[in-house]
C-alpha positions in Angstrom: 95.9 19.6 31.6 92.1 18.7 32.0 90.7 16.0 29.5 86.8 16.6 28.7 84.6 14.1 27.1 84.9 14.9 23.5 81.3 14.0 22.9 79.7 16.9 24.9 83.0 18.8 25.3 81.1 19.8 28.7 81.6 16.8 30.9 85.0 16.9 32.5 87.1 13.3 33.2 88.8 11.8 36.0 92.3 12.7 35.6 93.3 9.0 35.5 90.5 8.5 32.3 92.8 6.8 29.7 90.7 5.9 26.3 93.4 3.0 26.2 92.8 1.9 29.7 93.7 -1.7 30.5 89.6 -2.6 31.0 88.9 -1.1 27.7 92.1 -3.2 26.1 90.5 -6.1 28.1 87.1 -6.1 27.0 88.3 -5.4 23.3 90.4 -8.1 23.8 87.2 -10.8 25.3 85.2 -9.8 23.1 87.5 -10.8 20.0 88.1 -14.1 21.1 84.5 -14.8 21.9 83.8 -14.1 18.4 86.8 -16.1 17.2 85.3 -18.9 19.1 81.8 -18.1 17.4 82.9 -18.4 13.8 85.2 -21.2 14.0 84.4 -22.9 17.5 87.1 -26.1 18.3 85.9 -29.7 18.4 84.3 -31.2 21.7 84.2 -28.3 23.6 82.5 -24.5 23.8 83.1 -21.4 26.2 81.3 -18.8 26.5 79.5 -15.6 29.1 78.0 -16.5 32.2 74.9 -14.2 31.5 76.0 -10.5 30.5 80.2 -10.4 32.5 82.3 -10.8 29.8 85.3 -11.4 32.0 83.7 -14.5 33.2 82.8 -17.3 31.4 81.9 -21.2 31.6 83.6 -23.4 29.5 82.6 -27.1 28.7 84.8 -30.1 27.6 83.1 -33.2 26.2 86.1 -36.5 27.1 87.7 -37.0 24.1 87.0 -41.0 22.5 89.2 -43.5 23.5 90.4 -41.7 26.7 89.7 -42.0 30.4 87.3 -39.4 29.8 85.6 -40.9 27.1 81.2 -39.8 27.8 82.5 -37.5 30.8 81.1 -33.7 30.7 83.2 -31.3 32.5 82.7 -27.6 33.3 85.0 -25.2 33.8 85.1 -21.1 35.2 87.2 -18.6 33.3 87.6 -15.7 35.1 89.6 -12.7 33.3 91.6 -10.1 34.7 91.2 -6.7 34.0 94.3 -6.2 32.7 93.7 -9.3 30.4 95.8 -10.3 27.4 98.9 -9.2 30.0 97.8 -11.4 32.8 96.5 -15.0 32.2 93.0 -15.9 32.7 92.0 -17.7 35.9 90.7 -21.4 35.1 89.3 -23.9 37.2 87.3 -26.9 36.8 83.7 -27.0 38.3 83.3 -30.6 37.4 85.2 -33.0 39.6 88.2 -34.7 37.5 91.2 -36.8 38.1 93.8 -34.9 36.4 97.5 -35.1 37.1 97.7 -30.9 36.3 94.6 -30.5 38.2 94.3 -30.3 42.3 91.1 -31.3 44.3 89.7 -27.8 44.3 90.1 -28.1 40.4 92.5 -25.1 40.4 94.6 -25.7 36.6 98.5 -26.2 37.5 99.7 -25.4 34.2 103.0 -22.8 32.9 101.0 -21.4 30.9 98.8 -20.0 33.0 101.2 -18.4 35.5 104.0 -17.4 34.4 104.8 -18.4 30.8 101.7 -16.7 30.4 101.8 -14.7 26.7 99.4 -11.9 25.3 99.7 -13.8 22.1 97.9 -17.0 23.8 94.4 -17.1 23.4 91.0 -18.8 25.0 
């Protein structure tokens, strides 16, 4: 069975073409939390597109008062999968930080972001 683009009913699609597909589900996905993040952003810190990729991001911490970090700045890369909410996000800090769940190349070593990764978790 052939699937054609309902638009022009002309154009013929790859036989793998899913309307559903898991980089459509992704995007969907991004582009729901980004807007999330818009309308009701979270104290001391912001994430967000670098430049027009949705699946990769920069995210920025301000050190919360009264903490180690207290005036520190720290950048982070998001990177998402294509198959994103059913794989976990990628996550590494750009900024240099001492970190007990954080290793010198400021790769994330957290659960949550292996494998008791969860769809329902968000950015």
């Amino acid at each position: 069975l052939k699937q054609f683009c309902l638009r022009c009913c002309r154009q013929q699609l790859p036989a793998d073409f899913a309307y559903n597909s898991k980089p459509g589900m992704a995007l969907k996905r991004i582009q729901k939390e980004l807007q999330d993040l818009g309308s009701d952003p979270p104290a001391n810190c912001s994430a967000g597109p670098t430049g027009d990729d949705l699946f990769n991001w920069q995210a920025t911490i301000m050190g919360p008062p009264d903490s180690a970090y207290t005036g520190g700045v720290f950048f982070l890369n998001i990177n998402f999968p294509s198959d994103y909410p059913f794989k976990p996000p990628k996550v590494h800090f750009t900024t240099k930080i001492y970190h007990c769940n954080v290793n010198a190349n400021g790769a994330i070593c957290l659960d949550i972001l292996k494998d008791q990764w969860s769809p329902a978790l968000t950015i």
